[in-house]
C-alpha positions, 0 to 999 in steps of 0.5 A: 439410193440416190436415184430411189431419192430422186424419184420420191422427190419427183413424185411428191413434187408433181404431186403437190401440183395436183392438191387444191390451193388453200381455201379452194372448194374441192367440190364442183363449181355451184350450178348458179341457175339451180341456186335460183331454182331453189330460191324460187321453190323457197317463195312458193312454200313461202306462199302456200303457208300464207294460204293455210297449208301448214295447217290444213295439210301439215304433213304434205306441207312438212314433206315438200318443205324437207325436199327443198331443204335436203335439195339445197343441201345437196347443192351446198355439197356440190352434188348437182345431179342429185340435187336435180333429183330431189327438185323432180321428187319436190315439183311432183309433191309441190304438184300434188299439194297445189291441187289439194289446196284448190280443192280444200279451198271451195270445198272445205272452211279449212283455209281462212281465204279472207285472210289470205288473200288480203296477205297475199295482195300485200305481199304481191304490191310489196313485190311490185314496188321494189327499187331501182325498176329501170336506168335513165331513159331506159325500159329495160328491167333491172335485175332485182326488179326482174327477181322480184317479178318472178315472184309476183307473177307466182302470186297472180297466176293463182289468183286468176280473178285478180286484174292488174292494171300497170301504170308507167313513170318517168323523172321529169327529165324530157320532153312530156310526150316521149317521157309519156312514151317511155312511161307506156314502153316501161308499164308494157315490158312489165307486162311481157315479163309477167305474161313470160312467167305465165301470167294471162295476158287478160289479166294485165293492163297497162297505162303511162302518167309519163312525168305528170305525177313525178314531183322531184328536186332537180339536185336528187339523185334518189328522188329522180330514180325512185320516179322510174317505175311502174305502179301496180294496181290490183282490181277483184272480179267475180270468182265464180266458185268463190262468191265471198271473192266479190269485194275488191280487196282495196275496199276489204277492211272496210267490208269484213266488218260488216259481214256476219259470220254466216254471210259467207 
């Protein structure tokens, strides 16, 4: 009897060992990189209910926005590989969705391109003046300039019309011309980023004002950080299949209310 004890107060001690501490997760370690997958496809949806397909294809958009739900369900719980799964089933609807888009687009007057493409131009300057772009003295992205990079560069690579032009900024601490190099080192690594997000390097432009345009008291820490940066400008081409695309989108308030409704 005494050994029968011994032996259950062994087992149950060894086999505590193996439970998880309090307030362990019992699952998985999160796949980080999966988590920024699903942030990503958040943002497209993001974008493709700014460009109407919420209510030009409602029921294709309601499908693609219930894979990403139920994939970052699968990724709260843990189950990574299905998780993948459903991210496959979401990239081939999401595929399938963009090509409908671009017909419905210049074929159709289902999609109000006036207004989306002012609202998307908005959202992809918005992205392009984040804070806290580069450290002193450094051309090197910082990371939540380089998250919001991604998500530019998901905007211009569908607006294949558009032309950036980047112009790089320092603090006025330096001399002129290497804070005018730093400038340009800084407007050309943005450039690289986008490109390596898939951007067409024809569409990019860089510049450097250097400290030229950089007005700062000397005793501002914020004001010195907020002049390391890179200012983006979009220009509009022709887009030859959609003429009403002509305007630059800096001059649109003013030219939307001189055309009539049969202009375009």
């Amino acid at each position: 009897m005494v050994k029968l004890s011994s032996l259950l107060l062994i087992m149950l001690v060894s086999g505590c060992t193996t439970w998880p501490t309090s307030g362990d997760n019992p699952y998985s370690e999160p796949d980080v990189d999966q988590w920024h997958e699903l942030e990503h496809h958040d943002f497209e949806l993001q974008l493709l209910a700014t460009r109407g397909a919420k209510l030009c294809l409602p029921g294709q958009y309601m499908k693609l926005a219930n894979l990403h739900d139920k994939a970052g369900q699968e990724h709260k719980a843990g189950f990574t590989d299905d998780a993948d799964i459903t991210l496959l089933e979401y990239q081939t609807q999401f595929a399938k969705i963009q090509r409908q888009m671009d017909w419905l687009e210049h074929h159709t007057e289902c999609l109000d391109t006036r207004y989306s493409e002012i609202q998307l131009r908005d959202q992809f300057l918005l992205l392009m003046r984040v804070d806290n772009q580069f450290a002193f003295n450094r051309a090197k992205l910082l990371p939540d300039y380089q998250n919001a990079l991604r998500r530019a560069a998901s905007i211009l690579k569908r607006q294949d019309h558009w032309q950036l032009e980047l112009t790089g900024h320092t603090d006025t601490i330096g001399t002129e011309q290497s804070n005018y190099q730093l400038g340009m080192r800084r407007a050309d690594t943005v450039r690289r980023f986008l490109i390596e997000q898939g951007v067409d390097s024809h569409q990019i432009a860089i510049f450097s004002a250097g400290e030229r345009e950089s007005y700062e008291d000397p005793n501002s820490r914020t004001e010195r950080l907020s002049n390391r940066k890179v200012e983006a400008r979009v220009l509009v081409d022709h887009h030859t299949r959609a003429p009403h695309r002509v305007y630059s989108l800096s001059d649109w308030h003013a030219v939307k209310e001189q055309l009539s409704p049969g202009s375009l």
